[in-house]
N, C-alpha and C positions, 0 to 999 in steps of 0.2 A: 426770130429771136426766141429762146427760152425762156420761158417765163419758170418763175420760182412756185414751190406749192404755199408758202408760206412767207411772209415779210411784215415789216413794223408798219406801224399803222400811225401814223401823225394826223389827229386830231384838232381841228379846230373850224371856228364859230364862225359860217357863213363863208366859207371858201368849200371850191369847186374846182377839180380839178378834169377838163375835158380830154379827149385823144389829141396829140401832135399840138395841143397848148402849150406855150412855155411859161416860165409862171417861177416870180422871186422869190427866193425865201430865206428869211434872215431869222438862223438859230442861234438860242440863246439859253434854252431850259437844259439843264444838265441830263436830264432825260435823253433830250433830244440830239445834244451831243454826242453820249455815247451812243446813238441810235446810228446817227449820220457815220460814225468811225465805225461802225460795223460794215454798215452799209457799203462803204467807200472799200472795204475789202474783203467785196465778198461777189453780192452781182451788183451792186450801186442801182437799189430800186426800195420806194418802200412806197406806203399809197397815202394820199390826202382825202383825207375822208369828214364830211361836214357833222358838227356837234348836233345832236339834236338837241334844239329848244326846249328851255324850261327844263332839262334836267338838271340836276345837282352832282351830280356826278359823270364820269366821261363815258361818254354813248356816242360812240357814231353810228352813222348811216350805214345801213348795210351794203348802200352801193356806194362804190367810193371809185378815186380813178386811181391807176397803177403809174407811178412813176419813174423816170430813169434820169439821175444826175448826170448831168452834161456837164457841169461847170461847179468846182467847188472851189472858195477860199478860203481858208482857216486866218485867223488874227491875234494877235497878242494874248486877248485877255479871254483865249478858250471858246471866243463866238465864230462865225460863221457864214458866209453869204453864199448861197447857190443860186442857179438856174435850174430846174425839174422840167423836163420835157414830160406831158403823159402820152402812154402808149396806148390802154384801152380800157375801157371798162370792167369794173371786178364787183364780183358779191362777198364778203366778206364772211366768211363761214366760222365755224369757232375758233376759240380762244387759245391758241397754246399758251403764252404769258402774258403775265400783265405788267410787271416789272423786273427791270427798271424802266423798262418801255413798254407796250402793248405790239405783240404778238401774233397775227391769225393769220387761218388759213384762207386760200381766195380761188375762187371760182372765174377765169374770164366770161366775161360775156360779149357775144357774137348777136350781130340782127343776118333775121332770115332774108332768104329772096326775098325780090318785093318786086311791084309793079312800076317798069318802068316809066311808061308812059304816066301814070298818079304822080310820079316821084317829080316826073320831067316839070307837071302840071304845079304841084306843090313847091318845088325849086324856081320857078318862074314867079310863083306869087310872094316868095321871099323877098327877091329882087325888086320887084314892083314896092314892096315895101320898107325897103330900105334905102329906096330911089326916094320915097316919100319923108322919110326918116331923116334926111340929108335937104330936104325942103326945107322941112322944121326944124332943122340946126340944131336938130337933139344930139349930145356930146354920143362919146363911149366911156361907159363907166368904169373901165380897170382900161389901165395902160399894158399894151401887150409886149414883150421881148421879139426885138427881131432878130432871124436866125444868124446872124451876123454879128451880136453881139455876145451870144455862146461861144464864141474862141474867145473874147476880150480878159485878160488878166483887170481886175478891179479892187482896191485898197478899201474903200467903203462899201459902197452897195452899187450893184448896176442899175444905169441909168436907164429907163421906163422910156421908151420911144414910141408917142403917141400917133397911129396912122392916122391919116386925116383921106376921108369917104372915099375920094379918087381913087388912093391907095388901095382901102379894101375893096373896091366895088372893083378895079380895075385886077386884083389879085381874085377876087369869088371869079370872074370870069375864065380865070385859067384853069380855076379846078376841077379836074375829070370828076371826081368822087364826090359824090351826094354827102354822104355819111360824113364827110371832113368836113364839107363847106358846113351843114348841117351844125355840127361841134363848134365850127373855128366861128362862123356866126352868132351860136349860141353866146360863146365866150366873151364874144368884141361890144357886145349889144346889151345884155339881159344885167339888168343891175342888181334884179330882186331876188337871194338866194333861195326863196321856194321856187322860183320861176326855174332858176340854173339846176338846181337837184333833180328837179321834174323832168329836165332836158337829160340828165346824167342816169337818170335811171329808167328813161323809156327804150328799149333795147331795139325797138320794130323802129326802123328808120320812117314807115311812113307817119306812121301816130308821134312818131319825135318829131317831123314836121311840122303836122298840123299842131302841135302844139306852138312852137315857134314862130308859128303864124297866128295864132290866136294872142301869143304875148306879145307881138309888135303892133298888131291891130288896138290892143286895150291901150300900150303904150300911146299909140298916136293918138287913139280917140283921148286919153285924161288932157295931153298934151293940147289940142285944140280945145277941150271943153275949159281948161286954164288960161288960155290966150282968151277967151269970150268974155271969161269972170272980169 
C-alpha cells in the first residue's frame, strides 16, 4: 500500500491507535467532518494521534498511528460513524496546515531485525501472563471491532463485540507475527493511556515487549495487592 507524504491528523485525549486495530469513531466537529469528506476522496487515511496532557492548546504526540477507513456512514444531521483500521506507526513531522483541520507530514516507522529466539522467549512470557490475567478475571478495557463487522451497514453506531479470553488467547495462538500479536495485545489489555503511547512509540519490537511485560506484571501485582486490602 502507498502510503501518503502528508494527511490530517485527528487529535484526541487518551486514544491510541495500534497496527491492524480497528477502532470506532464517531464524528461530529465540523472540522472533522470536512476532514473525513476529504479523506473519503482522496486515499481514505488520516492518523489518530493522542493529545498531550496538560496543554491548553492542540499538541499531539508526535508518534501517532496511521489510519485507513474501511467503513464510513454519513446521517442526517451532518455526523458520521466509521470503523479506522491502523496500518503502522508514523512520526509526525511538520505542519503543513492548521485549518480548518491540522495537516502534517508523516514519517513511517519500521522495527529493525531483532532476535528471534528473545522475541520467542518474550512472546512466551506474554502468554504466561495473560493466562494469569484470565485467572484474575481482569476485564479488557476497550471493546475491539471484529473484522466481520467492517462490511456491516449501521444506522447509529456499530456495535463493540467484547472477546472473551478464549477467544484472544485462542486467536494470539494463530498469530505468526510477533509485532501484531505484540499491538493487537497491547490494544485488548493496556487501559492506561501512558502505558498504550509507550507501546505505540517504542519501534524496537524487543524493548516494546518488555515493556508489555512489565505493564501486565504491575497490572497483576496492584490487582492481587487490592484483593489482600
Amino acid at each position: 500500500m502507498k502510503l501518503p507524504y502528508e494527511v490530517p491528523v485527528m487529535t484526541l485525549p487518551n486514544a491510541t491507535l495500534f497496527p491492524q486495530a480497528l477502532i470506532p469513531l464517531y464524528i461530529f466537529e465540523p472540522r472533522y467532518r470536512q476532514m473525513l469528506a476529504d479523506s473519503l476522496h482522496s486515499h481514505r487515511m488520516f492518523t489518530v494521534a493522542m493529545q498531550k496532557p496538560g496543554r491548553a492548546r492542540e499538541t499531539p504526540f508526535t508518534v501517532a498511528g496511521l489510519g485507513l477507513i474501511r467503513v464510513s456512514v454519513g446521517h442526517k444531521d451532518g455526523t458520521s460513524h466509521l470503523i479506522l483500521q491502523g496500518i503502522t506507526r508514523v512520526e509526525l513531522a511538520e505542519t503543513v496546515r492548521y485549518k480548518p483541520y491540522r495537516i502534517q507530514r508523516i514519517r513511517p516507522l519500521q522495527s529493525s531485525s531483532t532476535d528471534n529466539v528473545t522475541v520467542d522467549a518474550l512472546m512466551a512470557k506474554v502468554r504466561e501472563l495473560l493466562d494469569e490475567r484470565m485467572r484474575l478475571g481482569l476485564p479488557f478495557p476497550f471493546p475491539v471491532i471484529s473484522q466481520s463487522e467492517t462490511t456491516k451497514k449501521f444506522s447509529d453506531k456499530p456495535a463493540p463485540h467484547n472477546f472473551s479470553y478464549k477467544d484472544v488467547l485462542g486467536y494470539l495462538d494463530k498469530l505468526t507475527d510477533p509485532e501484531q500479536a505484540a499491538d493487537l495485545i497491547s490494544c485488548a489489555v493496556l487501559a492506561g493511556p501512558v502505558e498504550r503511547q509507550t507501546i505505540l512509540e517504542t519501534v524496537d519490537l524487543q524493548q516494546r515487549l518488555k515493556h508489555l511485560v512489565r505493564f501486565l506484571l504491575a497490572e497483576i501485582h496492584r490487582n492481587r495487592n487490592d484483593n489482600i486490602a
